[in-house]
N, C-alpha and C positions, 0 to 999 in steps of 0.2 A: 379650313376649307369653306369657301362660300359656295351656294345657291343662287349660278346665273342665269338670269332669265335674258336670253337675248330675241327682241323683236324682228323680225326681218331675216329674209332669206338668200340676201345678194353677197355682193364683195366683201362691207361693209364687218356684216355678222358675218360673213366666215371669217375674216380676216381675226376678229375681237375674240368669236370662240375660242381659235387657235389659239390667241393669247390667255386667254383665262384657263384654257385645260391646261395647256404647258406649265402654269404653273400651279396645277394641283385642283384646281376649282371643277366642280359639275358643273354643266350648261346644259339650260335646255334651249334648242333654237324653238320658238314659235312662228308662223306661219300660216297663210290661210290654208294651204293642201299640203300636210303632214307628209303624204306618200311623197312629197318631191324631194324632200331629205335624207330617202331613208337612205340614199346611197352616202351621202354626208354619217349619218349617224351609225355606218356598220364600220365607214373607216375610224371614223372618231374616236371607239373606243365603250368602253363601259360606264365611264364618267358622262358620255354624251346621249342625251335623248330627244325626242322633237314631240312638238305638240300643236294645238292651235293658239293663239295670240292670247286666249283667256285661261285657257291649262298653264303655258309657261308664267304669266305673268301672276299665277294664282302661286305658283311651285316657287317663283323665285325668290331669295332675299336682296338680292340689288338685280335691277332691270335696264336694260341696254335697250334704247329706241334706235333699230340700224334700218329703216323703211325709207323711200323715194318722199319725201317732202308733199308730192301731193296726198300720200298716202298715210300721209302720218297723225291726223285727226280720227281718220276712221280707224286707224290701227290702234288708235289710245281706246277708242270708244270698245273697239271687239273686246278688249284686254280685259275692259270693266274697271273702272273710277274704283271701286273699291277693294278690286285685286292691287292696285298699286297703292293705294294706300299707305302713308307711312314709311312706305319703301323709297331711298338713294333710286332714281330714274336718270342713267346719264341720256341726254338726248344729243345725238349724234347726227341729227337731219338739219337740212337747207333747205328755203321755202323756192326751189330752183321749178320755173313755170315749164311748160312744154310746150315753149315753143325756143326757136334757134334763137341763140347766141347773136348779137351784132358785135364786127368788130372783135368778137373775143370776150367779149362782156355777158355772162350768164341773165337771163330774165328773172326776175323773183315775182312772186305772185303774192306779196307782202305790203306794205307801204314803207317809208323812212321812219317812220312813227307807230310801227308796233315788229315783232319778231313772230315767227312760227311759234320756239317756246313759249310768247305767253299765250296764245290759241292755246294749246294742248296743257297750259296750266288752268285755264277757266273752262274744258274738255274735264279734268283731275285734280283738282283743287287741294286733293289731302296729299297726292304726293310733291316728292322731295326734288324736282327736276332740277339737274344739273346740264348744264348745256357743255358741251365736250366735244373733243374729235371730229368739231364740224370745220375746222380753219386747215385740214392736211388731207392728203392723200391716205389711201388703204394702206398702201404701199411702206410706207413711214411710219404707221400709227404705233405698231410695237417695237420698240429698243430702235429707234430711229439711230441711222450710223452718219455723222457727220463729221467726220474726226473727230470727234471728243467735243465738239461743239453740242450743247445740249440744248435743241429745239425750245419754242415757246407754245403752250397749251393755254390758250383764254378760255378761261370757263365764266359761269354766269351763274346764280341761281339763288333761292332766298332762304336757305337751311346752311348755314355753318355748321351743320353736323356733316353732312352729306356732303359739302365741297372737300370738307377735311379727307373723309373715306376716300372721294376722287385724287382730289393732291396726292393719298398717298399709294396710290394705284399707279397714276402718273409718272410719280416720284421713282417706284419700281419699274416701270418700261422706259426709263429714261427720259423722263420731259421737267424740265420746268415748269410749274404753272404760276398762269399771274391772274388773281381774281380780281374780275372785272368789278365785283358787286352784287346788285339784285337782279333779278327780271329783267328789268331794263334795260339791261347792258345788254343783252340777247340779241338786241337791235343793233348794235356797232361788230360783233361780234362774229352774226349772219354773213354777213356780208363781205369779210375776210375770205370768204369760200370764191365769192366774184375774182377778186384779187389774186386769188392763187390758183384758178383754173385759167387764169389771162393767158402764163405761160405756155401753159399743154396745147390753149385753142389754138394760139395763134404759129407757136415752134413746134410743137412736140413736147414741151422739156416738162415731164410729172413730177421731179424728184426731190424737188424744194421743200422749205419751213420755214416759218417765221421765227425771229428772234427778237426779243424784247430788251434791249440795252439801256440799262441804267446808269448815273455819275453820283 
């Protein structure tokens, strides 16, 4: 039984608690106003609690960043640099701007040449960010059903300890993962979310995943 610390109070982290309670895990969601959970935290159970962004991230042993991309520096900073510390951080966000879509093409408020995650690594410098579940839908992220076709998960980040813990998280809700690398990768990576939101803006159609085919 681990000790989830999940950031964020949308689709995202609910969708993630859901999977980490089901299988046995504690979570706490964090959040800037605790009281908006508590209806989340009476259904959830005994294993579920809420707190603020610096309580769960203090409490947790692996930490899930599930916040709106603009939100996601101040959210590492509330947490505190040295509550994550040393801790597996999967980072689950997109640096997606606020303003519209052209064409079906999401805005990033990034450049080509750097990624959100490494902001919120030079924001945390001792933790272990793993970049994850930022290239699918909510909808997909656990035991993805494709007939038997098993989805592609790119992850990113510079602790081979911590990708390993993710891969085999992964590995148990059904994903494939293909490690991109360092940090760096975080930038090619990003931006897979543009690509797969193309579908929903322009059709309707959410229900996709990528797949990485090898010879």
């Amino acid at each position: 039984m681990t000790k989830v610390a999940i950031l964020g109070s949308g689709v995202v982290g609910d969708t993630l608690a859901k999977g980490f309670l089901a299988d046995g895990h504690q979570v706490m969601r964090g959040t800037r106003d605790p009281a908006k959970l508590a209806a989340w935290q009476q259904a959830a159970g005994d294993a579920a609690t809420v707190g603020t962004f610096e309580d769960a991230a203090r409490w947790g042993e692996l930490v899930v960043l599930a916040v709106k991309g603009t939100a996601a520096a101040e959210c590492v900073n509330l947490a505190g640099a040295t509550n994550l510390a040393g801790k597996t951080v999967i980072d689950a966000t997109n640096p997606i701007a606020d303003a519209a879509p052209t064409g079906g093409v999401l805005a990033f408020f990034t450049g080509p040449n750097e990624s959100l995650m490494e902001r919120l690594i030079a924001a945390a410098p001792d933790a272990n960010f793993v970049k994850a579940f930022s290239c699918v839908g909510s909808g997909n992220m656990i035991r993805p059903d494709f007939g038997g076709v098993r989805p592609t998960m790119f992850i990113a980040g510079a602790s081979d300890g911590a990708k390993a813990e993710v891969t085999a998280l992964l590995d148990t809700w059904g994903w494939d993962t293909a490690d991109m690398g360092g940090p760096a990768a975080a930038r090619a990576i990003e931006p897979l979310c543009m690509l797969w939101c193309i579908p929903g803006l322009q059709k309707g159609q959410w229900t996709h995943a990528f797949k990485l085919l090898t010879r």
